[in-house]
TIRO-2110 file (N, C-alpha, C; in Angstrom, 1 decimal):
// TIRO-2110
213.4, 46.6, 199.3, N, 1, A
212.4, 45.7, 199.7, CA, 1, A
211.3, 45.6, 198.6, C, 1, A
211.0, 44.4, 198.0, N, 2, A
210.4, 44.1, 197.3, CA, 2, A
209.0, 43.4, 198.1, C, 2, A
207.3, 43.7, 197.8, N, 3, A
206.4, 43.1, 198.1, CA, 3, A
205.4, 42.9, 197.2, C, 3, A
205.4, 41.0, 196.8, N, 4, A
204.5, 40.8, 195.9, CA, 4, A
202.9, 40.4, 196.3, C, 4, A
201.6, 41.1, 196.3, N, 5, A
200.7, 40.7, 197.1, CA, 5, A
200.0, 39.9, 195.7, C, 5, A
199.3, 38.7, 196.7, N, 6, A
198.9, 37.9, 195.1, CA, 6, A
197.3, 37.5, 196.4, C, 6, A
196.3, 37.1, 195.3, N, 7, A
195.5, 36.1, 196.2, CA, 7, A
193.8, 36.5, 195.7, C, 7, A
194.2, 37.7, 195.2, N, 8, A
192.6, 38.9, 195.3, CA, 8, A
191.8, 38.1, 194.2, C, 8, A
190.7, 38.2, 193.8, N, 9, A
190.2, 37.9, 193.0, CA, 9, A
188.6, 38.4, 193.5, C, 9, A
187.3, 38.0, 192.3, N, 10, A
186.1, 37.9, 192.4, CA, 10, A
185.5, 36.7, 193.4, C, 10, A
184.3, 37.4, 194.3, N, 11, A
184.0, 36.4, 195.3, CA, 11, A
182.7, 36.8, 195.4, C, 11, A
181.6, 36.0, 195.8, N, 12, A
180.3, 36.5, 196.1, CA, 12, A
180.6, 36.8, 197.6, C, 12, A
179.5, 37.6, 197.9, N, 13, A
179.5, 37.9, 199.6, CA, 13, A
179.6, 36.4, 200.0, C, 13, A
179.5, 36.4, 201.6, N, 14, A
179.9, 35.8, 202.2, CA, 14, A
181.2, 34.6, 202.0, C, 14, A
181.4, 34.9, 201.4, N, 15, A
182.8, 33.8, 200.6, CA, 15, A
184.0, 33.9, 201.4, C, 15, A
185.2, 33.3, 201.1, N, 16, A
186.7, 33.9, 201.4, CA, 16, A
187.4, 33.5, 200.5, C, 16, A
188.9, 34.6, 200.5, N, 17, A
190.0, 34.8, 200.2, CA, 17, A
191.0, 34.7, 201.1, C, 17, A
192.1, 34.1, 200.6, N, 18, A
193.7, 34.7, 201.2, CA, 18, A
194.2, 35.2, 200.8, C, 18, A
195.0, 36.3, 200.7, N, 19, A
195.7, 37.2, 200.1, CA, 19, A
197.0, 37.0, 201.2, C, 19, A
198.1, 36.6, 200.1, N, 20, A
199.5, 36.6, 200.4, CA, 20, A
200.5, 37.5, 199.9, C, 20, A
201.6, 38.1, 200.7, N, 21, A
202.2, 39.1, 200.9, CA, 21, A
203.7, 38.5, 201.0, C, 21, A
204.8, 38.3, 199.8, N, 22, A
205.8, 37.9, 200.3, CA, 22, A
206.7, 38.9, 200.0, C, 22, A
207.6, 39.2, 200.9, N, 23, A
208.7, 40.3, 200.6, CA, 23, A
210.3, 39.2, 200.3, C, 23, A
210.5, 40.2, 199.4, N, 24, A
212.1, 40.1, 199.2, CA, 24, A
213.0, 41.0, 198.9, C, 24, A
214.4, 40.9, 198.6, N, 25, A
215.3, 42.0, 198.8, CA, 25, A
215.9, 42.2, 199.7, C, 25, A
215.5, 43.3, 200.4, N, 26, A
216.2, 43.5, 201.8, CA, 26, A
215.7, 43.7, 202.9, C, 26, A
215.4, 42.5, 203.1, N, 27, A
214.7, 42.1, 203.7, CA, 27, A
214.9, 42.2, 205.5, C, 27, A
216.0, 42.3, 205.4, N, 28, A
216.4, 42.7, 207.3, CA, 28, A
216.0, 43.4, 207.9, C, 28, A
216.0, 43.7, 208.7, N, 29, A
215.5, 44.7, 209.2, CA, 29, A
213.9, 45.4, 209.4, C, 29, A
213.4, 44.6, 208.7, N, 30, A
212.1, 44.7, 208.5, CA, 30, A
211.1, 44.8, 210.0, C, 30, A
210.5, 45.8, 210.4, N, 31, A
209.8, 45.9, 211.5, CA, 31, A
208.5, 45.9, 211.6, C, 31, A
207.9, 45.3, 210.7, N, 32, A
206.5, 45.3, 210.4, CA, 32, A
206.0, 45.2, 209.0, C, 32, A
204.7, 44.6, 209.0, N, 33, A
204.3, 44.3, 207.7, CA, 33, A
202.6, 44.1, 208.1, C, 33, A
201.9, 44.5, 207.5, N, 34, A
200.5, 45.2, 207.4, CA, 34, A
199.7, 45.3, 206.4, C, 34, A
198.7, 45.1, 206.3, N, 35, A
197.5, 45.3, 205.3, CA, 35, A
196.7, 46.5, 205.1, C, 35, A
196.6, 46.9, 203.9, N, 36, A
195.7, 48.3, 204.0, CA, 36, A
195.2, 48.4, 203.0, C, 36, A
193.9, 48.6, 202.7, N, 37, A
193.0, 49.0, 201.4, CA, 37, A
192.6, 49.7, 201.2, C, 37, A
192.3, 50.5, 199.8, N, 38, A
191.6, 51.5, 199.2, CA, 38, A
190.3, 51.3, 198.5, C, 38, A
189.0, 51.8, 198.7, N, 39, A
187.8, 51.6, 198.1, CA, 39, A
187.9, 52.7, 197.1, C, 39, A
187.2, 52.0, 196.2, N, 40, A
186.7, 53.3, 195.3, CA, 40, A
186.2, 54.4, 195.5, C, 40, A
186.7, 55.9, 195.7, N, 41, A
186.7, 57.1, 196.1, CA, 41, A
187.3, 57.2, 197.5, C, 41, A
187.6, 56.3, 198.0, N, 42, A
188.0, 56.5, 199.8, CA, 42, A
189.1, 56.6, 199.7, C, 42, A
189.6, 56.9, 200.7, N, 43, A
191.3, 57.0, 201.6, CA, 43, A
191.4, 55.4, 201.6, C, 43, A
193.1, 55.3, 201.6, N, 44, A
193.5, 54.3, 202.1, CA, 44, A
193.4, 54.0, 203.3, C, 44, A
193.0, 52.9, 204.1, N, 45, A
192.6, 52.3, 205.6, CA, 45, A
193.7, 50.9, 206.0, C, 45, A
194.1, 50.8, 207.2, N, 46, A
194.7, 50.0, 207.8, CA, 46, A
193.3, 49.3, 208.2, C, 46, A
194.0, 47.9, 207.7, N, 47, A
192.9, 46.5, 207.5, CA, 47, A
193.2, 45.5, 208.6, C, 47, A
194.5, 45.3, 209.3, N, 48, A
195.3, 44.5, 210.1, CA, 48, A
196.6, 44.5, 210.0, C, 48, A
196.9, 44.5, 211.1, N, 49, A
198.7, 44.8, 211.5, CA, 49, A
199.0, 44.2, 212.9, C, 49, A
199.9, 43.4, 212.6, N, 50, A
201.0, 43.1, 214.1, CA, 50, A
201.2, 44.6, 214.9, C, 50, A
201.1, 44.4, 216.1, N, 51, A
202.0, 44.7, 217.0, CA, 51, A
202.7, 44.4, 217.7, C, 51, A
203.0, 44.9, 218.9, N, 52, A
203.9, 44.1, 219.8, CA, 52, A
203.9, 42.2, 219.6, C, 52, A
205.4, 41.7, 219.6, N, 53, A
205.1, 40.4, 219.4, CA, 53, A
204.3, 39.4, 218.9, C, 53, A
203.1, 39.3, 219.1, N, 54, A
202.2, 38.3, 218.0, CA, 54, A
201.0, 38.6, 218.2, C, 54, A
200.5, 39.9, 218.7, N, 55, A
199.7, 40.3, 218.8, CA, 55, A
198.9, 41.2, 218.0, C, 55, A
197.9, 41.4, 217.6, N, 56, A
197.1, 41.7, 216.4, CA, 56, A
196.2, 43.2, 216.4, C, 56, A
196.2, 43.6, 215.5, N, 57, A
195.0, 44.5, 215.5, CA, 57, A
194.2, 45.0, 214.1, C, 57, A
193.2, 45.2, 214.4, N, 58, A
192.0, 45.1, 213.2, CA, 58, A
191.1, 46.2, 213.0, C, 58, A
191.1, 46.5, 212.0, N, 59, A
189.7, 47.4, 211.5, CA, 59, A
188.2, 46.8, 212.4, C, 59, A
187.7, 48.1, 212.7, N, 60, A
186.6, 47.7, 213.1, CA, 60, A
185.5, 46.8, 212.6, C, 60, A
185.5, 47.3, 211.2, N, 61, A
185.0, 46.7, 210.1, CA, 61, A
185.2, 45.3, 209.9, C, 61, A
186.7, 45.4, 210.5, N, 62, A
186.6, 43.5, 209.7, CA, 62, A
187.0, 42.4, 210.9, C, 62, A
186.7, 43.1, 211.9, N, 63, A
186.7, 42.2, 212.9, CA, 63, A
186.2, 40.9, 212.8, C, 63, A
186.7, 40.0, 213.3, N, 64, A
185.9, 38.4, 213.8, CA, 64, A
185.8, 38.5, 212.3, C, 64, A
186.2, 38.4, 211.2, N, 65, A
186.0, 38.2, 209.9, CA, 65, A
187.5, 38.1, 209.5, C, 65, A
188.3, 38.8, 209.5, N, 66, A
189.6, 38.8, 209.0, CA, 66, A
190.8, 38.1, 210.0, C, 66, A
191.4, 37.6, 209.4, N, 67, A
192.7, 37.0, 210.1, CA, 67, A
194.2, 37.6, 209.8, C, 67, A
195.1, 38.0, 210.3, N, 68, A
196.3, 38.2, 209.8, CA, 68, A
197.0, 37.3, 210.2, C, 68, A
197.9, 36.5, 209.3, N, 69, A
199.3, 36.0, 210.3, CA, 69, A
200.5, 36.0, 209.1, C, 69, A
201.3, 35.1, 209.8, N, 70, A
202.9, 35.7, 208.9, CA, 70, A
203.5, 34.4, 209.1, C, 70, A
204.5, 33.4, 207.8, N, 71, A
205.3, 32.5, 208.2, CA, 71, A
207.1, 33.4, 207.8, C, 71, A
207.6, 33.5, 209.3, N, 72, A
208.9, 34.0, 208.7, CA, 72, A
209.8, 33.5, 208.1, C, 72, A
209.5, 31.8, 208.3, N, 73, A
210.9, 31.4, 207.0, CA, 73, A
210.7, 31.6, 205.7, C, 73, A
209.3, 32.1, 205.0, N, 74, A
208.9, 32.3, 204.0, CA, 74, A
208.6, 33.9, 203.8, C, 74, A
209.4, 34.5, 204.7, N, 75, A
208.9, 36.2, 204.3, CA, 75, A
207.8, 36.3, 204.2, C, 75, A
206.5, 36.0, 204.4, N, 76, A
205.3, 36.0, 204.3, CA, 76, A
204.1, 36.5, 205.0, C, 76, A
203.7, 37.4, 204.8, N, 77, A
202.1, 37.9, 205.8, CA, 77, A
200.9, 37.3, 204.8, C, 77, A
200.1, 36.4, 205.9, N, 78, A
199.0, 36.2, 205.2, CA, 78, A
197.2, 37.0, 205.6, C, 78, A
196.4, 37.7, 204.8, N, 79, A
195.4, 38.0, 205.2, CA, 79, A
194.2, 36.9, 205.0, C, 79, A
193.6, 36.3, 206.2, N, 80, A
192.7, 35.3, 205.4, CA, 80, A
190.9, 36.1, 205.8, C, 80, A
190.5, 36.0, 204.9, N, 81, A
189.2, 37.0, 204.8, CA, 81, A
188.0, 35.8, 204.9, C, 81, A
187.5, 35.8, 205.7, N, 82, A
185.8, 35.3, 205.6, CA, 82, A
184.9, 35.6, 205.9, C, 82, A
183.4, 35.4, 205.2, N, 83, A
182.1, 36.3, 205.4, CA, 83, A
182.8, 37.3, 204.7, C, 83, A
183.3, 37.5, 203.2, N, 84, A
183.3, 39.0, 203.0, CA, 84, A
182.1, 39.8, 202.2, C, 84, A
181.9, 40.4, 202.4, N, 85, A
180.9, 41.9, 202.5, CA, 85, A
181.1, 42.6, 201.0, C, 85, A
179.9, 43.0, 200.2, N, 86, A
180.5, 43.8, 199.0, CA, 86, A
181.6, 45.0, 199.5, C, 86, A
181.1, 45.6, 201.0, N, 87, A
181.8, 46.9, 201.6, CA, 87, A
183.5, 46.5, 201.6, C, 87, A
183.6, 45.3, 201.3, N, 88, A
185.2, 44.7, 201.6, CA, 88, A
186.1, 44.9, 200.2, C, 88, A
185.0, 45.3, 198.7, N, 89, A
185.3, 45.3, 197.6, CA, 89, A
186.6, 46.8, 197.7, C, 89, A
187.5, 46.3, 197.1, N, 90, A
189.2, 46.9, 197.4, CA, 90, A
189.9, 46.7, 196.8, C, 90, A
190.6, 47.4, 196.7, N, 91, A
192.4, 47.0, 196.4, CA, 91, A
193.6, 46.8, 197.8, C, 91, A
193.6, 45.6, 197.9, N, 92, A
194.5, 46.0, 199.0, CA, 92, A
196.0, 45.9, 198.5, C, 92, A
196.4, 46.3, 200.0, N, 93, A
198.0, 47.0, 199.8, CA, 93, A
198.7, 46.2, 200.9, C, 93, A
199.7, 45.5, 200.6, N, 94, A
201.1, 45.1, 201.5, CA, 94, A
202.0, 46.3, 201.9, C, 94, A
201.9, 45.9, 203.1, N, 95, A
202.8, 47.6, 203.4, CA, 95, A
203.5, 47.2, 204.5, C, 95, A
204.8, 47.5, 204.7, N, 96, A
206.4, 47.4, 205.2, CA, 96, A
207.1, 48.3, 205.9, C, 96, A
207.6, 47.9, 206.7, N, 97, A
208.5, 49.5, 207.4, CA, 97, A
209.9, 48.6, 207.7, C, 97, A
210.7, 49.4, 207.4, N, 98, A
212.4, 48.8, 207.2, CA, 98, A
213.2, 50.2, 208.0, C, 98, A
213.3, 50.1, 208.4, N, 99, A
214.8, 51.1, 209.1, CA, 99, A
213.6, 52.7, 208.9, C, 99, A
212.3, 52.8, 209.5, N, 100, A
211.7, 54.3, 209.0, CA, 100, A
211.6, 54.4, 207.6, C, 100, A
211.6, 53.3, 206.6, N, 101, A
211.3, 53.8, 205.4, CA, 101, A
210.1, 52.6, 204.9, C, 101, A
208.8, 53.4, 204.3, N, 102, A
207.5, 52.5, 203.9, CA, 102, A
207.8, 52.2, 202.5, C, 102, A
207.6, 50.8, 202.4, N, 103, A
207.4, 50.2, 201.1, CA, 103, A
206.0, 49.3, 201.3, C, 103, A
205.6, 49.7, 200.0, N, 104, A
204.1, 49.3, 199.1, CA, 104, A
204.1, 48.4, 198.4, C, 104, A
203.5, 47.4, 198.0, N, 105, A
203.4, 46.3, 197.6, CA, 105, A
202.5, 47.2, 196.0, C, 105, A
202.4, 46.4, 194.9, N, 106, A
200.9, 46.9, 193.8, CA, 106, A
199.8, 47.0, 194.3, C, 106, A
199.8, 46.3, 195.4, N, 107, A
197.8, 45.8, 195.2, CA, 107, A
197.6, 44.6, 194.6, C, 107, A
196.5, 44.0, 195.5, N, 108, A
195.6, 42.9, 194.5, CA, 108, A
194.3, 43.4, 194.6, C, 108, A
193.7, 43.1, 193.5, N, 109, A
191.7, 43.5, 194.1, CA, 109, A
191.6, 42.4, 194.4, C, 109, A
190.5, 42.9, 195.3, N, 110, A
189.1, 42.0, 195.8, CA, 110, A
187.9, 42.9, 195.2, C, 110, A
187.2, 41.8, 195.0, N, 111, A
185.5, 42.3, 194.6, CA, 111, A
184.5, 41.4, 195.1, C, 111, A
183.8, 41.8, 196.0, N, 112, A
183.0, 41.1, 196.7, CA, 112, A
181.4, 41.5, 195.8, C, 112, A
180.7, 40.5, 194.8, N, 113, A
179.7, 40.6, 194.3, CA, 113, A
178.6, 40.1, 195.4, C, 113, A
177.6, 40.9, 195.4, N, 114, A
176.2, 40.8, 196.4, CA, 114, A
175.3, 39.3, 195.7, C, 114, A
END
């Protein structure tokens, strides 16, 4: 499984981004696909992820601000970010689970300038 995350770029606060997530390869089996970012000196954090069926869940942090959704004929999860916050400044990460095994996307940055 291949994940290309593309979208990040420089933004003043309150602005938005979409950050898109398309997988390829082997793609079957795929049981999830999720967003996660890393701040400069911090742990990695889960940003938004499906659950059950089409049901969602979110950082506390980015609530009522962030969107997740996904088009499957296009392999695709999209993050759509608005109102972002310098605290939103990251690299985030596409992240996959296939048969128990996690695949990582590179990263794109975001930089939310104040």
């Amino acid at each position: 499984v291949q994940l290309q995350a593309s979208g990040g770029g420089l933004v003043q606060a309150g602005g938005s981004l979409r950050l898109s997530c398309a997988a390829s390869g082997s793609i079957f089996g795929i049981t999830a696909m999720n967003w996660h970012r890393q701040a400069p000196g911090k742990e990695r954090e889960l940003v938004a992820t499906f659950t059950t069926g089409s049901n969602t869940l979110y950082a506390d942090s980015v609530k009522g601000r962030f969107t997740i959704s996904r088009d499957n004929a296009k392999n695709t999860v999209y993050l759509q970010m608005n109102n972002l916050k310098p605290e939103d400044t990251a690299v985030y990460y596409c992240r996959a689970v296939r048969f128990g095994i996690v695949y990582w996307g590179k990263g794109t940055l975001v930089t939310v300038s104040s």
